[in-house]
C-alpha positions in Angstrom: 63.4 -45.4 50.9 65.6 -42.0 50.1 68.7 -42.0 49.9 71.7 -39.7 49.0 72.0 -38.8 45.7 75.9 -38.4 46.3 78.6 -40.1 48.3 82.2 -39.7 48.8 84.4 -41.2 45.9 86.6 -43.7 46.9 89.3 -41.7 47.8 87.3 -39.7 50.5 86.8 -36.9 48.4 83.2 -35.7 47.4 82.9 -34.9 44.1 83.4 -31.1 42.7 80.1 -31.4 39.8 77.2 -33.8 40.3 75.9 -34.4 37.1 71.7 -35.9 36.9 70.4 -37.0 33.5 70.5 -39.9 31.0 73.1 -42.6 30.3 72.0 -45.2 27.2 73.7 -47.2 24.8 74.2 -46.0 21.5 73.9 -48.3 18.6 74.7 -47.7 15.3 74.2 -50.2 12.8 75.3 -49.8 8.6 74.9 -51.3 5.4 76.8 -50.7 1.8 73.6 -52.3 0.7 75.6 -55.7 -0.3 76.3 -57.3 2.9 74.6 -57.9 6.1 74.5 -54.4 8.8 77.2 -54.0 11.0 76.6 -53.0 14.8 78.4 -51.0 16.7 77.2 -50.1 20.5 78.7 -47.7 22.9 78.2 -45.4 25.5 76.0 -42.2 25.2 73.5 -39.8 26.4 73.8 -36.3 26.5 74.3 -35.9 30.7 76.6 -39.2 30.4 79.0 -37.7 28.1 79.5 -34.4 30.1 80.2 -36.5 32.8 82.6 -38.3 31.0 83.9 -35.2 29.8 84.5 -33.9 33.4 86.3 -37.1 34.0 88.8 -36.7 31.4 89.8 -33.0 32.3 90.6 -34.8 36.0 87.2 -32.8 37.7 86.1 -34.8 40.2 82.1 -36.3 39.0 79.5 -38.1 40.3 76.9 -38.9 37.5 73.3 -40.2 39.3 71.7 -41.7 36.5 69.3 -44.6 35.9 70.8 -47.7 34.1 69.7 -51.8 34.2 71.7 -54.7 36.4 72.8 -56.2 32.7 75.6 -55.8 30.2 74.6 -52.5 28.7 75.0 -51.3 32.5 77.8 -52.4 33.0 79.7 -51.5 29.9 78.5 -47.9 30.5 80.0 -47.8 34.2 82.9 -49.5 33.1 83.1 -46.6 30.4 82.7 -43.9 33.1 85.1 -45.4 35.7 87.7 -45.2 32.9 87.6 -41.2 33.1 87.1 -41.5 37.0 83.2 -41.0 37.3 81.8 -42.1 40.2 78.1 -43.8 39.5 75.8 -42.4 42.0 74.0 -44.3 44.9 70.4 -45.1 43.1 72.1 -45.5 39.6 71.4 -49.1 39.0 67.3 -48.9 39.2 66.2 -49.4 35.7 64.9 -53.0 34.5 67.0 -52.6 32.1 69.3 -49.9 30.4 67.6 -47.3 27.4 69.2 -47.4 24.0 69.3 -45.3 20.9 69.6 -47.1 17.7 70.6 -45.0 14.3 70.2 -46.3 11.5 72.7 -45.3 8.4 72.1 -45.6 4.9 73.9 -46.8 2.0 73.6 -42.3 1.4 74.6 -41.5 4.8 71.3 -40.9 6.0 70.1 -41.9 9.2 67.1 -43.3 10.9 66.3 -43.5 14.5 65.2 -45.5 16.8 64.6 -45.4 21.0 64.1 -47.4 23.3 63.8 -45.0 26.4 62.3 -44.9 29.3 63.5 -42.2 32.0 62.9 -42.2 36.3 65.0 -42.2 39.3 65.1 -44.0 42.8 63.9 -41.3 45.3 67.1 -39.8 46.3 67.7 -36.2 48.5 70.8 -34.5 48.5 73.4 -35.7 50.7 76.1 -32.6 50.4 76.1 -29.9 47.5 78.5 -30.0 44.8 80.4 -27.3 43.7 78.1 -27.5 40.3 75.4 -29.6 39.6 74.6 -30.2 35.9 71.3 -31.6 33.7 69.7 -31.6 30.4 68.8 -33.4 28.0 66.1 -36.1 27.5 66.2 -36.2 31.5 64.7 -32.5 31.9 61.8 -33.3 29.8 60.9 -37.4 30.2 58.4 -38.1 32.9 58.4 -39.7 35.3 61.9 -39.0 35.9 62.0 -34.9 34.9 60.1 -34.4 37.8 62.6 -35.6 40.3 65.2 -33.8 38.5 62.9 -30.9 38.9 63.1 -31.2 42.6 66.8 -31.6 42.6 67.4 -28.6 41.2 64.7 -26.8 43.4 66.5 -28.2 46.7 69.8 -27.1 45.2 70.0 -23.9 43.1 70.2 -21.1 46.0 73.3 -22.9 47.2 75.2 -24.6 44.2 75.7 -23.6 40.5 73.2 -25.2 38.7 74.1 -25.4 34.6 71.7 -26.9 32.2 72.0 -27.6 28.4 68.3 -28.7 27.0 70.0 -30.4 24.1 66.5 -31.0 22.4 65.3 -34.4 20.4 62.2 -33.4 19.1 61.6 -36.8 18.9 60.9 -37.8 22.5 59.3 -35.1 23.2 55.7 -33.9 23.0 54.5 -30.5 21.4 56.1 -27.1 21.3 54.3 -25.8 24.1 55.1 -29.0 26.3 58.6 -29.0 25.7 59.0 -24.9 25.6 56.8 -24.5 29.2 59.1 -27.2 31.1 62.1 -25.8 29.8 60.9 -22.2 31.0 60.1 -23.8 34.2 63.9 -25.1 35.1 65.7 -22.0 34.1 65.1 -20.2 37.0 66.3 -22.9 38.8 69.8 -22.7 36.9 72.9 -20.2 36.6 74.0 -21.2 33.2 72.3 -22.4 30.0 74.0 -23.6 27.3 71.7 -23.8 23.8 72.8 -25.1 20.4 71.9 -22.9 17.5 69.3 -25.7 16.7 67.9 -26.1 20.4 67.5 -22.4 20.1 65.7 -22.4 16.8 63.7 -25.0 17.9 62.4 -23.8 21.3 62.2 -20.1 19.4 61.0 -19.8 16.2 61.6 -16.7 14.6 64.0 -15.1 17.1 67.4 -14.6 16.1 70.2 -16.2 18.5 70.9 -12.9 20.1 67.2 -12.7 20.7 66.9 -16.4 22.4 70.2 -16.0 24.5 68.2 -12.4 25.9 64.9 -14.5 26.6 67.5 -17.1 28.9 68.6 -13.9 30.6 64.8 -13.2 31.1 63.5 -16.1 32.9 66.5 -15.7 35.4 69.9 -17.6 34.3 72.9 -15.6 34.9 74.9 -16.5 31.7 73.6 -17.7 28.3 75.6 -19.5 25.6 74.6 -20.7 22.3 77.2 -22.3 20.1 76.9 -22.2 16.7 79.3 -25.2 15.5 82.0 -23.5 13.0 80.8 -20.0 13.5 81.7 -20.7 17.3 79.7 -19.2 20.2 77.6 -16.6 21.9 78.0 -15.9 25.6 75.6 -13.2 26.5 74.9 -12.4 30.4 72.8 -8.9 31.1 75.7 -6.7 30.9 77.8 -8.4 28.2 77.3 -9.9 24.6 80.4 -11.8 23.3 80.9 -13.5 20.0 83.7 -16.0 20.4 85.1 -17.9 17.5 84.9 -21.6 16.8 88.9 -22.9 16.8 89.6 -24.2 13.6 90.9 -27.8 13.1 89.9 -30.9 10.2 86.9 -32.4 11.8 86.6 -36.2 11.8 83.1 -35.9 13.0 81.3 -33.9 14.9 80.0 -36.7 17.7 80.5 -35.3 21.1 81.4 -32.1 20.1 78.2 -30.1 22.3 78.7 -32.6 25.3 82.6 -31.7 25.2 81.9 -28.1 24.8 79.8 -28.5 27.8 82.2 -30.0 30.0 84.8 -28.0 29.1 82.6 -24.9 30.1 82.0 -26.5 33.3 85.2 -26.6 34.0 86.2 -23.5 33.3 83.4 -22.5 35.4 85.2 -23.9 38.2 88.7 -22.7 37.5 88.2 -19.0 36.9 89.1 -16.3 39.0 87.1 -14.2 41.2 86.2 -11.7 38.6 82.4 -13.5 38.1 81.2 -13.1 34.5 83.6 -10.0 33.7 83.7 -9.5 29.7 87.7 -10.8 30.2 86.3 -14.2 31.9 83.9 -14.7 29.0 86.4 -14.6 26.6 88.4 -17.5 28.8 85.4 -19.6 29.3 84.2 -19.7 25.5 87.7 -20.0 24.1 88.7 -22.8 26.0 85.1 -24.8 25.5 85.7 -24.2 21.8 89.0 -25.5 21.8 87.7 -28.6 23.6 84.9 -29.0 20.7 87.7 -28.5 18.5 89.7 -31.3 19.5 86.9 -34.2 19.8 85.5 -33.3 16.1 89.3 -33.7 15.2 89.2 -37.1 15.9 86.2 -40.4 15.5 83.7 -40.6 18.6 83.0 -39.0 21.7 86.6 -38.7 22.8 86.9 -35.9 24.5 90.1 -34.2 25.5 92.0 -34.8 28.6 93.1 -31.7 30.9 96.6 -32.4 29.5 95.6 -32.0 25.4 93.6 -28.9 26.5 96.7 -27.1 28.2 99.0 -28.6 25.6 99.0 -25.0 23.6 97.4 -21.9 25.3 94.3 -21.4 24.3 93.6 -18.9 21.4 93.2 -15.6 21.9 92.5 -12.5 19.8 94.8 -10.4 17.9 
């Protein structure tokens, strides 16, 4: 049977950004090479961690995913109702919940592992957020990525509709596959958010510039590429603007996209009425970077909260 995709929260309120895509456990196991691996699990996926993101900056966020009835389950929706995520009617569907294992060497270097697989329980929409988001493994996995397919097509005249791609080459099949689905969602979306290796990856050859223009081409009305410590690109059809990463002493650098994401999101849904004006770029891309900047500053996805972001203004030019 169909059923919503979103409900109220349980304080009455629907939620501002429903966010569709893959929640897994990550697990990451080690070795110095002269004692038995250590195993660490938590919380991950791409769509999970915006969500979480959203959560911590106090947006209001349903995430419709698909995890197992078992422990892994259960520690991820523990892990979201932490930030205040609300886990989406048809959630729980999966016979069990997907993990990602990595791997590290003695040298650092990692190998991975997943165990994936990717659908959703029929669901139609039951209200429209403010913005619905996707990406990720979710936009390309079948069976699921066709149901997110349709999500977005019942949704996108009358939402905003933001999609970050975040491509694993490894669960996905050839160039051509993987480039023709994601040129099939982005006219169904308003913002795209590409990494400077997502960008390389989907096109070869083309400089950033050149990728964020081809976005702009198939129909999105903003394009951003980050480029880690060189910061960002936001490019719509009237402006380019080259914004610059916010410096800090990274930690790592685990979250940093997903928490640039959210960050972007919610900036998407605090600015003024001036649309995509040059002025509103420079806002949007400052204020994602500083968000990047302060989960690499620290170990783990741990993004900041609304609080840490508005602790110091965020940086403008000179």
């Amino acid at each position: 049977m169909t059923q919503p995709y979103a409900a109220s929260n349980p304080a009455g309120e629907s939620a501002d950004v429903v966010v569709i895509g893959e929640a897994l456990i990550d697990v990451v196991s080690s070795s110095d090479g002269t004692a038995s691996p250590t195993t660490v699990e938590h919380p991950g996926g791409s769509p999970a961690n915006v969500a979480y993101g959203l959560g911590r900056l106090g947006v209001r966020t349903g995430l419709l995913t698909s995890i197992g009835d078992d422990e892994r389950g259960a520690a991820i929706a523990r892990h979201l109702a932490s930030a205040g995520v609300t886990l989406l009617p048809g959630s729980t569907s999966a016979s069990r919940t997907a993990s990602a294992t990595a791997t590290l060497a003695p040298d650092g270097s990692a190998s991975y592992e997943f165990d994936i697989t990717w659908d959703l329980a029929p669901v139609a929409p039951a209200y429209l957020p403010r913005v619905l988001h996707t990406g990720s493994i979710a936009s390309f996995l079948s069976p699921g990525a066709s149901a997110v397919r349709t999500l977005l097509e019942q949704s996108y005249r009358e939402t905003l509709v933001t999609y970050d791609p975040n491509i694993r080459p490894a669960l996905l099949g050839s160039h051509a596959q993987a480039l023709a689905i994601f040129e099939d969602l982005v006219p169904l979306t308003d913002v795209v958010k590409l990494s400077d290796e997502d960008a390389d990856w989907l096109y070869p050859g083309l400089g950033l510039d050149e990728a964020a223009g081809r976005v702009l081409e198939l129909g999105a009305g903003l394009a951003v590429v980050t480029r880690g410590a060189e910061g960002s690109l936001l490019a719509t059809p009237a402006t380019r603007l080259h914004v610059p990463a916010v410096r800090t002493v990274v930690a790592d650098t685990i979250g940093a996209g997903d928490s640039y994401m959210a960050a972007l999101i919610y900036g998407l849904l605090s600015r003024s009425s001036d649309g995509l004006a040059p002025a509103v770029l420079e806002i949007l891309g400052r204020t994602a970077s500083k968000a990047a900047a302060i989960t690499v500053s620290r170990p783990g996805a741990n993004p900041p909260t609304a609080e840490e972001l508005a602790a110091e203004p965020v940086p403008m030019p000179a």
